[in-house]
C-alpha positions as MATLAB code, in Angstrom:
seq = 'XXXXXXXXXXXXXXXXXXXXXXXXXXXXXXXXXXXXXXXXXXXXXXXXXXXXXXXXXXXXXXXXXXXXXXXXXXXXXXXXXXXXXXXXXXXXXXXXXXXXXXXXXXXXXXXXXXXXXXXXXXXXXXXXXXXXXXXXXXXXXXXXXXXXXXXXXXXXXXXXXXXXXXXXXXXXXXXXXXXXXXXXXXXX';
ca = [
       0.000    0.000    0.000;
       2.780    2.465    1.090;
       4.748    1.560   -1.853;
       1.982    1.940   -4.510;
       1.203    5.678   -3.016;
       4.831    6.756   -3.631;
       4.689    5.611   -6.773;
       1.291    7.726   -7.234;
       2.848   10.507   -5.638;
       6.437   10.047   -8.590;
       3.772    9.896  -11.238;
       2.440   13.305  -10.001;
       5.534   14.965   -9.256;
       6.459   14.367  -12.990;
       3.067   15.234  -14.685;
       3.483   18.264  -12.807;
       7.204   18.813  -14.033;
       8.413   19.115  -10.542;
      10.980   16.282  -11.309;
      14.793   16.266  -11.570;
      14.820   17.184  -15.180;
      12.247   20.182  -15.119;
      13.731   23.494  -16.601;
      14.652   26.646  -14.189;
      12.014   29.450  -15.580;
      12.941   31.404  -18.719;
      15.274   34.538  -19.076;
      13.789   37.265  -21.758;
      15.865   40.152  -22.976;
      16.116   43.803  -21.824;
      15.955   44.990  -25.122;
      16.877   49.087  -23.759;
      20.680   46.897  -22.021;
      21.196   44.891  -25.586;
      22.462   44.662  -28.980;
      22.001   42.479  -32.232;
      25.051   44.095  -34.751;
      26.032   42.698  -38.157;
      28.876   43.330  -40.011;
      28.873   42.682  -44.181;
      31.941   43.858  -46.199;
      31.453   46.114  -49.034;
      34.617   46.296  -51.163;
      36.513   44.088  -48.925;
      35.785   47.387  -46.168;
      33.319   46.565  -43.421;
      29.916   47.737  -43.376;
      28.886   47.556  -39.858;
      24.965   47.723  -39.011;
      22.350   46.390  -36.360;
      19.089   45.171  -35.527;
      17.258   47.361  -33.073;
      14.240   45.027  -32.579;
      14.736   41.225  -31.453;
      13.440   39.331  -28.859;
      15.881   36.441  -27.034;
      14.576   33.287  -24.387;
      16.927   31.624  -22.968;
      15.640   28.388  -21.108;
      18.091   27.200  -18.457;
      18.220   23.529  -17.259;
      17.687   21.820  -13.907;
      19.771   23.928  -11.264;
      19.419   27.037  -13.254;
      22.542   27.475  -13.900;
      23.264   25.817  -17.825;
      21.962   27.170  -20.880;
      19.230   24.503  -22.424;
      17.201   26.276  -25.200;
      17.811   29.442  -26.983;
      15.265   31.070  -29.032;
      15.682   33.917  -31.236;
      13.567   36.480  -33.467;
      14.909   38.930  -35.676;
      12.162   41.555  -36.494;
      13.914   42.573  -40.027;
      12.052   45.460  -40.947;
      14.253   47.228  -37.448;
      17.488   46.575  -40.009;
      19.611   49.816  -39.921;
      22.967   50.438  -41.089;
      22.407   54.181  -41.068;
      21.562   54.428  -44.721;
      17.558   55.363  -45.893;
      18.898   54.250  -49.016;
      20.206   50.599  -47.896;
      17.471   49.522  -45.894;
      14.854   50.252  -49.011;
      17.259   47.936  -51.114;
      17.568   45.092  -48.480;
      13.779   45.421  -48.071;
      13.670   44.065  -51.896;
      12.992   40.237  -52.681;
      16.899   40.523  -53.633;
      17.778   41.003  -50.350;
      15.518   39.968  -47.071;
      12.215   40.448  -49.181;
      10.734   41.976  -46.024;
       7.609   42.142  -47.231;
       6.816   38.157  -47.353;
       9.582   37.475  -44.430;
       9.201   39.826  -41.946;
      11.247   37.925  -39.439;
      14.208   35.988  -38.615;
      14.117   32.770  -36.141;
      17.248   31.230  -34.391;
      15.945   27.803  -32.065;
      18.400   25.635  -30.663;
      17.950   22.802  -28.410;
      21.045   21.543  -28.226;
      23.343   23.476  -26.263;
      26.726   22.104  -24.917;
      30.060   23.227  -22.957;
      33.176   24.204  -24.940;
      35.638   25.690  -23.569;
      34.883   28.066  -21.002;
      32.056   29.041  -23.021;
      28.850   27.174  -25.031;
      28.137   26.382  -28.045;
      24.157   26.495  -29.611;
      23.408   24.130  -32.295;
      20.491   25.130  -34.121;
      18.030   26.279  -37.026;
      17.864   29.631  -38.280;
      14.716   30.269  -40.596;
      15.491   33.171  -43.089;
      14.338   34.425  -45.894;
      11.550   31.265  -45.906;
      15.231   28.909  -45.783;
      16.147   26.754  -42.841;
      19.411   26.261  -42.403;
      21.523   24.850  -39.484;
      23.824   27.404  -37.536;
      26.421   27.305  -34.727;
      26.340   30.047  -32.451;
      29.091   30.100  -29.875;
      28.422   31.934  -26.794;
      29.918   33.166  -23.065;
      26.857   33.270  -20.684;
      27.434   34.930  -17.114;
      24.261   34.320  -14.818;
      23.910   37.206  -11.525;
      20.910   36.557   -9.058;
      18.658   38.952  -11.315;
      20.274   39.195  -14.686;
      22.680   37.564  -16.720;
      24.661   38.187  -20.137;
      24.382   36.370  -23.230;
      27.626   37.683  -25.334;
      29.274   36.022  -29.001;
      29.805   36.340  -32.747;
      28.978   34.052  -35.389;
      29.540   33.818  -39.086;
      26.993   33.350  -41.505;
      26.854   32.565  -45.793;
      24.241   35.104  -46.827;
      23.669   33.067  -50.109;
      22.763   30.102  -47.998;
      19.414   31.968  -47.387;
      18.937   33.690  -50.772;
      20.078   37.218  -49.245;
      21.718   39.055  -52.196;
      20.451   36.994  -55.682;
      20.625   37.675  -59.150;
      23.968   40.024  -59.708;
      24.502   40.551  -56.119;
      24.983   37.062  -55.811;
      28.977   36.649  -56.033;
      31.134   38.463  -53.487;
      31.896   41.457  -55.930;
      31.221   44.149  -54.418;
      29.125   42.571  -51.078;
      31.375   40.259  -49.543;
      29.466   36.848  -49.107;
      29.996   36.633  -45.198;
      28.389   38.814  -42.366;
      29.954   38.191  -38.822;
      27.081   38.541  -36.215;
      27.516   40.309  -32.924;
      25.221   39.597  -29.897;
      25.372   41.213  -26.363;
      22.515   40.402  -24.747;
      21.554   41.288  -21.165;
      18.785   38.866  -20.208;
      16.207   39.017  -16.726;
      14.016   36.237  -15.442;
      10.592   36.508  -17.308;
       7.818   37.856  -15.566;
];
């Protein structure tokens, strides 16, 4: 008898997620303390630029310490490199086609230690392309924020970004090195 109620109570406890593998609650960004940049290369010269509007969740995993699940969106219209001129040409289906893909998305569940830093392992929808991506990352946790902070490289003809003659690397290099600095809080 004793023994079948702690088995009822196990079953329970893990319907309810309140096992040993349930995830800490989810970190958002503070969008005013972070930054999405870009850098493409016009000319072989860089042409730096950013995203003001993204949204990052970072899940952590039991202990709340390790990174489990990052999830990213890119609102693409918020594309600014300074130029009126450049962000109506990127808005074009050449370029990001902005007006059938909107957004960006980023998911990884696969997250794992290297070095003293992580690594996420994941999809990144663009253009209406999924492609896989690696995006290494430091992450510092405090008791009521934490930093997300790394670069990754990306093929911008792997997504269609840049077709038709601006599809070699003459003049718009075909690699843009992403930048993220992101200061994250506990959701609410």
């Amino acid at each position: 008898m004793i023994r079948r109620a702690g088995f009822r109570l196990l079953r329970v406890l893990l319907l309810l997620g309140l096992g040993g593998t349930a995830t800490a609650a989810p970190w958002r960004a503070d969008p005013r303390a972070s930054t999405l940049e870009f850098e493409a290369y016009y000319q072989g010269q860089a042409a730096p630029g950013r995203f003001r509007e993204f949204e990052v969740l970072l899940e952590l995993g039991p202990g709340g310490r390790e990174p489990e699940r990052l999830e990213v969106t890119v609102a693409l219209a918020s594309f600014d490199m300074g130029s009126r001129e450049i962000l109506d040409a990127v808005r074009a289906p050449e370029w990001l086609d902005l007006t059938r893909f909107p957004t960006a998305r980023f998911v990884s569940d696969d997250i794992r230690r290297q070095g003293a830093g992580y690594v996420a392992r994941g999809r990144l929808r663009l253009k209406g392309i999924e492609r896989e991506v690696t995006a290494p990352f430091e992450w510092e946790r405090g008791n009521d924020a934490g930093r997300l902070r790394g670069a990754t490289v990306i093929d911008r003809t792997a997504f269609d970004v840049g077709t038709g003659e601006w599809a070699s690397d003459d003049p718009i290099g075909l690699e843009i090195r992403i930048a993220y600095d992101v200061r994250l809080v506990p959701a609410q």
